[in-house]
C-alpha positions as CSV (number, residue, x, y, z in Angstrom):
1,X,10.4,18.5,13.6
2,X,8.5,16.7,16.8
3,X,9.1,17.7,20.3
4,X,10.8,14.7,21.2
5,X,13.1,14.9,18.0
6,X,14.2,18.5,18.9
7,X,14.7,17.8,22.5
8,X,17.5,14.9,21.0
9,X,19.0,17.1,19.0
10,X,19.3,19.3,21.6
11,X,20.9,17.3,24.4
12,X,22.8,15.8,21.5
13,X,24.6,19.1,20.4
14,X,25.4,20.2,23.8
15,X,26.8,16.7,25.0
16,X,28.7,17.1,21.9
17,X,29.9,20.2,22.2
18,X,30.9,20.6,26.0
19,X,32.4,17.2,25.8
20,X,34.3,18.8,23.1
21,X,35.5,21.6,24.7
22,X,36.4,19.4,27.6
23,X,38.5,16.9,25.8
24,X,40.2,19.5,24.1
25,X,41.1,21.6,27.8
26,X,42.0,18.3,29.3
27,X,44.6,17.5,26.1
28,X,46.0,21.3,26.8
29,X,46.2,21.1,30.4
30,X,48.2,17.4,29.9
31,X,50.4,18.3,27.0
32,X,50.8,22.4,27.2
33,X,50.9,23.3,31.2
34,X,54.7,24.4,31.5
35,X,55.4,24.3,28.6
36,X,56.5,27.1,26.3
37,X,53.7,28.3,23.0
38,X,54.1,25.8,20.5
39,X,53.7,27.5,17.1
40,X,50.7,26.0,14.4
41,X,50.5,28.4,12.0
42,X,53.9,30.5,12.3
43,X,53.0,33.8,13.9
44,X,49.1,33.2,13.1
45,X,48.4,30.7,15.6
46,X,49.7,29.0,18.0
47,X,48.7,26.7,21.4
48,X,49.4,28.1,25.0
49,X,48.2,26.8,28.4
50,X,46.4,29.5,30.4
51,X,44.4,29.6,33.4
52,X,41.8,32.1,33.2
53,X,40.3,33.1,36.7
54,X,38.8,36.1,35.0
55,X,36.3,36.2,32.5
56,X,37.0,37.8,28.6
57,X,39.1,40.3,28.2
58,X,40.4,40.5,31.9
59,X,37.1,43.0,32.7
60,X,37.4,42.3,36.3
61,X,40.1,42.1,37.4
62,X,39.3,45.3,39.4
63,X,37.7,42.6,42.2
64,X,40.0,40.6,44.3
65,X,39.9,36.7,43.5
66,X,38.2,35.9,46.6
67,X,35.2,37.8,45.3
68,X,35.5,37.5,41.8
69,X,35.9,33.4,41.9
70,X,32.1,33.2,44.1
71,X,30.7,35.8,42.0
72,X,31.7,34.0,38.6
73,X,29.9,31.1,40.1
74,X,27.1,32.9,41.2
75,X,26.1,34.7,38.0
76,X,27.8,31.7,36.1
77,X,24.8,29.9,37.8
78,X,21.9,32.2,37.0
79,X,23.5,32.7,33.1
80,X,23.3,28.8,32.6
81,X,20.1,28.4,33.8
82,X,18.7,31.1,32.2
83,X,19.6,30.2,28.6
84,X,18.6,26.5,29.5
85,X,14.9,28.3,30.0
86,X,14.9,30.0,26.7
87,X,16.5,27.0,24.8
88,X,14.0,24.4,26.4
89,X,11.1,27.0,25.5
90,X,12.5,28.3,22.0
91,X,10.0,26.6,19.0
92,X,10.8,27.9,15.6
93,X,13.8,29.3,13.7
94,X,16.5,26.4,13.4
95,X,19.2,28.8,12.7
96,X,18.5,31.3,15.9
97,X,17.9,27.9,18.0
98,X,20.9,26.3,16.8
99,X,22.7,30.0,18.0
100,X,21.0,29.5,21.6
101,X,22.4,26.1,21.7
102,X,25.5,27.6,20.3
103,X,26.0,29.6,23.1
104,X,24.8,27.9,26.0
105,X,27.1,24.7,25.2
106,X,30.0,27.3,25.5
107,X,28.6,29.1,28.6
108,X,28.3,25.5,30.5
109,X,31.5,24.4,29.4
110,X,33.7,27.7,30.9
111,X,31.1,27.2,34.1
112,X,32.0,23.3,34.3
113,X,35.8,24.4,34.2
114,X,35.3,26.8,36.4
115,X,33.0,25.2,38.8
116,X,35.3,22.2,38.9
117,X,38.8,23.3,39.0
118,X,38.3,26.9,40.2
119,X,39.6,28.3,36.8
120,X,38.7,27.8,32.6
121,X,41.3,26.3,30.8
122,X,42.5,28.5,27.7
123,X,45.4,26.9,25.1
124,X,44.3,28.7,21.6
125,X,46.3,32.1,20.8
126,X,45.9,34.3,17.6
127,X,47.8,37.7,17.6
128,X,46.3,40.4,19.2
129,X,44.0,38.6,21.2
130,X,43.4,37.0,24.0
131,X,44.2,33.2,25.1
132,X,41.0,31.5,24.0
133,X,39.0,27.8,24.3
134,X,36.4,25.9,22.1
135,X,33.9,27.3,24.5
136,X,34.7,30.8,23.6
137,X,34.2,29.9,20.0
138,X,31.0,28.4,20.5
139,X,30.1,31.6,22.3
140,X,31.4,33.4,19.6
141,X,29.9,32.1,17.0
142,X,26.6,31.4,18.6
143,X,26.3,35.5,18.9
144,X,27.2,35.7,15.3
145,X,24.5,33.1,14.6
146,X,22.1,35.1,16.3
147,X,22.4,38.5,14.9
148,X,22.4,36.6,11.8
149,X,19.2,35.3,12.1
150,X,17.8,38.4,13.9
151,X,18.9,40.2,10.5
152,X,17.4,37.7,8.5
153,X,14.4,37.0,10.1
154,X,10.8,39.4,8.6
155,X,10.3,42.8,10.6
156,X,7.6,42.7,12.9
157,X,4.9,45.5,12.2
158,X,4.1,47.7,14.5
159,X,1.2,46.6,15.9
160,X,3.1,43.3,16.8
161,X,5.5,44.6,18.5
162,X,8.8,43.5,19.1
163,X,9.5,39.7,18.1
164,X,10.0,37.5,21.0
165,X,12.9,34.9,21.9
166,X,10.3,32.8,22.9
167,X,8.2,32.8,20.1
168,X,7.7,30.5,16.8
């Protein structure tokens, strides 16, 4: 695939996907805020409006917000930025590409949130777990993506050393 047809793609997938994950937070925030759970799939799955000023699994809550809100943006920031680098120099392997773009969609789209209106907007709830967005799943599944392809992909010798996220 040419340069210019991979750079489309690109920009392509992640306007898709962060618009996604927007238009889905924004139909959450209108039709779930004060409201109470509404079920989906009985006691499987159902839609609550959150407001996350944390990040996953509540691991610092330890900091007081008016710490922890800066320092989301600040690393938020560097985090974005940095997976931009490796996805703009990233060549070869559609499926590990396709991971980075995975997971870069989902890291701007919580950093747009959060950037904007101080918080991320979470509405999806499964058992057991916490209050989630289509940001986390692209995350998600962009990590699974690339272990998968890092299991897949041929064992470097050796003498070559480790393979390199920026190579072919």
């Amino acid at each position: 695939m040419n340069v210019l047809r991979r750079w489309a793609l690109t920009v392509v997938s992640l306007v898709t996907l962060v618009g996604c994950d927007h238009v889905t937070k924004h139909v959450a925030k209108a039709e779930l805020e004060s409201q109470a759970p509404r079920q989906v799939i009985g006691r499987v799955l159902d839609l609550r409006y959150v407001e996350n000023t944390d990040v996953a699994f509540n691991l610092l809550r330890w900091l007081p917000e008016s710490v922890r809100g800066p320092t989301l943006l600040g690393l938020g920031a560097i985090g974005v930025l940095a997976l931009a680098v490796i996805v703009a120099r990233r060549k070869g392997n559609a499926l590990t590409r396709a991971a980075l773009v995975l997971i870069l969609a989902g890291a701007l789209g919580n950093y747009l949130d959060r950037f904007f209106r101080g918080y991320v907007v979470d509405f999806i709830h499964v058992p057991h777990w916490p209050v989630f967005n289509v940001a986390d799943m692209c995350v998600s599944v962009g990590a699974a993506a690339l272990i998968l392809a890092r299991l897949l992909s041929p064992r470097a010798s050796p003498s070559q050393g480790p393979p390199s996220l920026h190579g072919a």
